[in-house]
C-alpha atoms as a printed R data frame, in Angstrom:
    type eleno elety resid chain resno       x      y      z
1   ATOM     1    CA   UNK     A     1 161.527 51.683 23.630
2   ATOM     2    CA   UNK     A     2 159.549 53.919 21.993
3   ATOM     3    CA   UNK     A     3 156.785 52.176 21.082
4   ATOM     4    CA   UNK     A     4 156.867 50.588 24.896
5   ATOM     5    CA   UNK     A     5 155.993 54.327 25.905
6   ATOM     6    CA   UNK     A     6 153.847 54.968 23.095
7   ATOM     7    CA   UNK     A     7 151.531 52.003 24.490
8   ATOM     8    CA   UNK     A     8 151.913 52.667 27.949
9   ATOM     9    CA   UNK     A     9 151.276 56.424 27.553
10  ATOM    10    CA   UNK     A    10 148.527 56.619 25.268
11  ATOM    11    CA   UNK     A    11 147.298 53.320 24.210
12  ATOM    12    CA   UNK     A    12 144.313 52.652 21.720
13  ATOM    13    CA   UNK     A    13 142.335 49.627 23.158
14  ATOM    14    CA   UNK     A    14 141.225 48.961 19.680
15  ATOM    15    CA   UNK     A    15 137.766 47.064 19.861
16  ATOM    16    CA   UNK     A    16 138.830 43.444 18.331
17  ATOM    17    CA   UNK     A    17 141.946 43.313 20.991
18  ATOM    18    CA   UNK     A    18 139.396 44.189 23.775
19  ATOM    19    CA   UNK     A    19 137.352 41.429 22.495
20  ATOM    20    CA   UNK     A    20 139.494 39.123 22.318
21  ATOM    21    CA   UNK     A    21 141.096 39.501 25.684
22  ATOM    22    CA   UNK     A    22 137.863 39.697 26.755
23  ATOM    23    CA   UNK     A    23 136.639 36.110 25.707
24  ATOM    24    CA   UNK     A    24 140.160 34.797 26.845
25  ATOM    25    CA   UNK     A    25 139.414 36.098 30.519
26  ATOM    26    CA   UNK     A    26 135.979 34.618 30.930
27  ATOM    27    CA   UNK     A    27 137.127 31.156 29.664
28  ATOM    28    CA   UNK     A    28 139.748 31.756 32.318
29  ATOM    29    CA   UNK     A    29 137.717 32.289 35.164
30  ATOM    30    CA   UNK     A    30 135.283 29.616 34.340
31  ATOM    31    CA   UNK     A    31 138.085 27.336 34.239
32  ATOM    32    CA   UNK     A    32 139.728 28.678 37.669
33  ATOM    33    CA   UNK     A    33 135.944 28.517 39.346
34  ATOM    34    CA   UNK     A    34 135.459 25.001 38.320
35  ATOM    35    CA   UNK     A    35 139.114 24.031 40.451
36  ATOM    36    CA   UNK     A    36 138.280 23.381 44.346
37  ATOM    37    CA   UNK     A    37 142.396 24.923 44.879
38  ATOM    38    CA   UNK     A    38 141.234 28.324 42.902
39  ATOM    39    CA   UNK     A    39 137.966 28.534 44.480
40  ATOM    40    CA   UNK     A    40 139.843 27.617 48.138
41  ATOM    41    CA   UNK     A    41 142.211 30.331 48.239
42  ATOM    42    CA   UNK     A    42 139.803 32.876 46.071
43  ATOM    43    CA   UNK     A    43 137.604 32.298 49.252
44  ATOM    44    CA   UNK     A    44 140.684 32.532 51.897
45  ATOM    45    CA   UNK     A    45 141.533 36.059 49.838
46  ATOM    46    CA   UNK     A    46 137.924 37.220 50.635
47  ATOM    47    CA   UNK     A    47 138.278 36.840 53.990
48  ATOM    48    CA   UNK     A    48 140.798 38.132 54.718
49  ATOM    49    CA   UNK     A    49 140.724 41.003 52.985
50  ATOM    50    CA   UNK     A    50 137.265 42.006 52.851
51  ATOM    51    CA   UNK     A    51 136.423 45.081 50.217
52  ATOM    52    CA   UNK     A    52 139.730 45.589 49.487
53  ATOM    53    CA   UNK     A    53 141.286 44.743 45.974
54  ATOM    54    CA   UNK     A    54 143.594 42.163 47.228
55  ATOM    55    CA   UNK     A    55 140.593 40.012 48.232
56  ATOM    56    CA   UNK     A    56 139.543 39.918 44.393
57  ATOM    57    CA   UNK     A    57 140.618 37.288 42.063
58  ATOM    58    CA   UNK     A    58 143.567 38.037 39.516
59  ATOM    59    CA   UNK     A    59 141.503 37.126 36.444
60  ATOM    60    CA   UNK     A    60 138.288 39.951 37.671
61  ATOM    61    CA   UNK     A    61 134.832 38.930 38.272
62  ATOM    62    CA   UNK     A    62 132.892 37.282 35.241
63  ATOM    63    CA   UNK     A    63 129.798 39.662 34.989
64  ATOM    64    CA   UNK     A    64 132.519 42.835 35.759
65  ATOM    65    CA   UNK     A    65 134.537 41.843 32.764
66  ATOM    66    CA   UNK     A    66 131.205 40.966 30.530
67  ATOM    67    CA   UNK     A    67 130.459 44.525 31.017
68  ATOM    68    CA   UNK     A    68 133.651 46.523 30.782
69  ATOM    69    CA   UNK     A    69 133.853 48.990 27.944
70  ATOM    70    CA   UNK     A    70 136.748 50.458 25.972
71  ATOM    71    CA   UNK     A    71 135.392 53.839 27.844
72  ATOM    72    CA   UNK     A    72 136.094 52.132 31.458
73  ATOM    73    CA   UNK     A    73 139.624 50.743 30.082
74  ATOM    74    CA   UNK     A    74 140.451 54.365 29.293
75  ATOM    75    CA   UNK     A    75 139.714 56.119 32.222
76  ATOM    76    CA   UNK     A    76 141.211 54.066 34.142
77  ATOM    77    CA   UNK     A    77 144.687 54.259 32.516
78  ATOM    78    CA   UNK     A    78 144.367 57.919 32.731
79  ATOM    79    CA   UNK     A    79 143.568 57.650 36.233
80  ATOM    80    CA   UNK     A    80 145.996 54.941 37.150
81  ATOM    81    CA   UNK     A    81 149.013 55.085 35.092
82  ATOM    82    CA   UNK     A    82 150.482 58.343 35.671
83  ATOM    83    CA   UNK     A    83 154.517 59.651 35.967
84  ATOM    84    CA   UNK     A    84 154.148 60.091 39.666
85  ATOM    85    CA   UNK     A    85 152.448 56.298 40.021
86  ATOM    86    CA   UNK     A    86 154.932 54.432 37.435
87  ATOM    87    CA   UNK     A    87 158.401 53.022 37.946
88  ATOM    88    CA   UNK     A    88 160.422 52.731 34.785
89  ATOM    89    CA   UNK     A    89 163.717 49.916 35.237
90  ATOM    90    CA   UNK     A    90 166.104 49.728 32.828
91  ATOM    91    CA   UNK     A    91 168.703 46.828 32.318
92  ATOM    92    CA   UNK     A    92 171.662 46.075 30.067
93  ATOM    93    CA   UNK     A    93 174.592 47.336 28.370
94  ATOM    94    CA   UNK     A    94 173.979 51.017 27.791
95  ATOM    95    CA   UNK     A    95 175.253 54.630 28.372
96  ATOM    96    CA   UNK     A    96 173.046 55.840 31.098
97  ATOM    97    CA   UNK     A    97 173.234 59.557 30.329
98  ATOM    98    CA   UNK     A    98 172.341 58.571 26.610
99  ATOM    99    CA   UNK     A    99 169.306 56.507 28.001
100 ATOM   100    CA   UNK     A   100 168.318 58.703 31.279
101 ATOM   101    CA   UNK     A   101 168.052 61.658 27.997
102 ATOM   102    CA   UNK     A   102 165.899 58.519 25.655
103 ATOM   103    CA   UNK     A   103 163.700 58.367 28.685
104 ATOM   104    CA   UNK     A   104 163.019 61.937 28.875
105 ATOM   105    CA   UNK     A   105 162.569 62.781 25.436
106 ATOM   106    CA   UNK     A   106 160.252 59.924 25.687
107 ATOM   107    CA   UNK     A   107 158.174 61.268 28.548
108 ATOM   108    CA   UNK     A   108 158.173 64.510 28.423
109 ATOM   109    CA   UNK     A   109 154.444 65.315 26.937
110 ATOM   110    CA   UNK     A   110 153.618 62.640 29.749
111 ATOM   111    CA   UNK     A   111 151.009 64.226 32.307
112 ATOM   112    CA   UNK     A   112 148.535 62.861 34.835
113 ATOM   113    CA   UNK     A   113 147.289 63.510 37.754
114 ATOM   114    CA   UNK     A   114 149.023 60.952 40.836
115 ATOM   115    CA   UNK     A   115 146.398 61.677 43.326
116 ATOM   116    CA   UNK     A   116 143.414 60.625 40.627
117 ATOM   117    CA   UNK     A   117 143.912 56.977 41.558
118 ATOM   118    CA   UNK     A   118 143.972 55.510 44.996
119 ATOM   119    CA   UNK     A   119 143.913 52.079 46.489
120 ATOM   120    CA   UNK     A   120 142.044 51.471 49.357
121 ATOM   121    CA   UNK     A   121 144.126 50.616 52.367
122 ATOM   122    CA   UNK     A   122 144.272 47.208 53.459
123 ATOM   123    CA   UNK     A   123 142.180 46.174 56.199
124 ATOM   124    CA   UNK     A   124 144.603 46.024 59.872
125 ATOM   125    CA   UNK     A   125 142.875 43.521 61.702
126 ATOM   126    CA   UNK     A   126 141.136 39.684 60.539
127 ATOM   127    CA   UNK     A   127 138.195 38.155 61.945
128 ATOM   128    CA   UNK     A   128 138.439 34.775 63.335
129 ATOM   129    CA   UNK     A   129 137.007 32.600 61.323
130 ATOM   130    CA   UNK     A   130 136.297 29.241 59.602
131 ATOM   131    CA   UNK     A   131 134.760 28.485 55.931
132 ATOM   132    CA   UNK     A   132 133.845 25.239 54.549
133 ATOM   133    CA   UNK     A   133 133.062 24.641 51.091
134 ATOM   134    CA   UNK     A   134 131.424 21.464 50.549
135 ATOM   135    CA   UNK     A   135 132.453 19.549 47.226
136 ATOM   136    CA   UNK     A   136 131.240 16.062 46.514
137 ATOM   137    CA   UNK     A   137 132.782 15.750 43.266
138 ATOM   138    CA   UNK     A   138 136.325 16.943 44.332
139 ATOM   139    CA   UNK     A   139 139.034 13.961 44.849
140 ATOM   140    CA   UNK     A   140 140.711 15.611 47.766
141 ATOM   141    CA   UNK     A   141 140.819 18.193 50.163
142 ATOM   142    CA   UNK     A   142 142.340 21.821 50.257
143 ATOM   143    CA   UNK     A   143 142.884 23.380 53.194
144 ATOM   144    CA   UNK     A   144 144.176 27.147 53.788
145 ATOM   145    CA   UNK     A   145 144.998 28.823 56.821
146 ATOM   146    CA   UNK     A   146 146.147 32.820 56.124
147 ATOM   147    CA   UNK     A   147 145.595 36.038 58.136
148 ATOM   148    CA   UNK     A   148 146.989 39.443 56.829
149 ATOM   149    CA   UNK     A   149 150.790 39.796 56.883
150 ATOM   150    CA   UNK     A   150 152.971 42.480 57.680
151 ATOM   151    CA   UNK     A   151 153.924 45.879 55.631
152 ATOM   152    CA   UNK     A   152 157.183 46.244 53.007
153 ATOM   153    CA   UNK     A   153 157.971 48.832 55.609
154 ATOM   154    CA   UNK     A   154 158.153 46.788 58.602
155 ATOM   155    CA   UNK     A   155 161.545 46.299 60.245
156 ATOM   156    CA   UNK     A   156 161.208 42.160 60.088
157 ATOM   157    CA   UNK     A   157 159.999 42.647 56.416
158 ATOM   158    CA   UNK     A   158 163.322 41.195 55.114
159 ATOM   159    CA   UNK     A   159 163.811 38.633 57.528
160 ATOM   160    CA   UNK     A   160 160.606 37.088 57.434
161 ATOM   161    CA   UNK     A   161 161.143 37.073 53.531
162 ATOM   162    CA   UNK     A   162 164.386 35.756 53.775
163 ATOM   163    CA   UNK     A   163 162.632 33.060 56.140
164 ATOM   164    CA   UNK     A   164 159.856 32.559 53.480
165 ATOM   165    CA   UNK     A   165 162.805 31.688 50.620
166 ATOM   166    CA   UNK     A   166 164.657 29.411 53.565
167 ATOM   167    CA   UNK     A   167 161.861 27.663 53.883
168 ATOM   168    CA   UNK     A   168 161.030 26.838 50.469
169 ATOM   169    CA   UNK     A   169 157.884 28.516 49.985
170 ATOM   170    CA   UNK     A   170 159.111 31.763 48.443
């Protein structure tokens, strides 16, 4: 546990780690670009979202991650992964005033600034639209159809996710 919050509250990015990651993400996303399914929904995402960060792939952008330093990976976890911003769980067999006090005694020189990091908000309404990506080597077809769902705070939230699970798609 405590090295968990050690790493999480001031972590090192040592240089060879960074590097390593580093080459491991780019051969990802030159793998995921060459797949007509990745490239399909990256697309879809785009759309739909526009600027905002959900419209980005998972992996990053190649020439963003060829150019991230250890200085950009810092600030951002000081900007980003503050107390007010981070939800700690717990699970198993334990006294829970013993590890409520563990957790405390753990976080207590723990200090950041919530307000430092904000995502944009996510875009309320979708164009219309239809994209075709033409690819002459690909054996079959993808097709996605998407538009931008509802809130975690809307009333049919749970229904429509219960729905989702019914339905097999989950």
């Amino acid at each position: 546990l405590g090295l968990l919050f050690e790493c999480m509250i001031s972590p090192a990015f040592p240089k060879e780690a960074v590097e390593r990651r580093r080459a491991q993400l780019l051969s990802t996303i030159a793998d995921v670009e060459t797949q007509p399914q990745n490239r399909a929904r990256q697309t879809l995402n785009a759309a739909v979202y526009g600027d905002h960060p959900f419209a980005r792939s998972q992996y990053g952008n190649k020439e963003v991650v060829k150019k991230l330093t250890i200085h950009d990976l810092k600030a951002f976890h000081k900007a980003a992964f503050v107390p007010g911003a981070c939800t700690v769980v717990v699970v198993g067999d334990f006294n829970t005033a013993e590890m409520t006090k563990k957790l405390e005694d753990l976080t207590a020189g723990w200090k950041g600034d919530v307000t430092a990091y904000k995502l944009p908000t996510a875009p309320k309404e979708g164009k219309p639209g239809e994209i075709i990506i033409p690819d002459p080597s690909a054996a079959q077809t993808h097709v996605f159809v998407g538009h931008l769902g509802i809130t975690r705070t809307d009333p049919d939230y749970h229904a429509l996710l219960v729905m989702d699970n019914v339905l097999g798609v989950g």
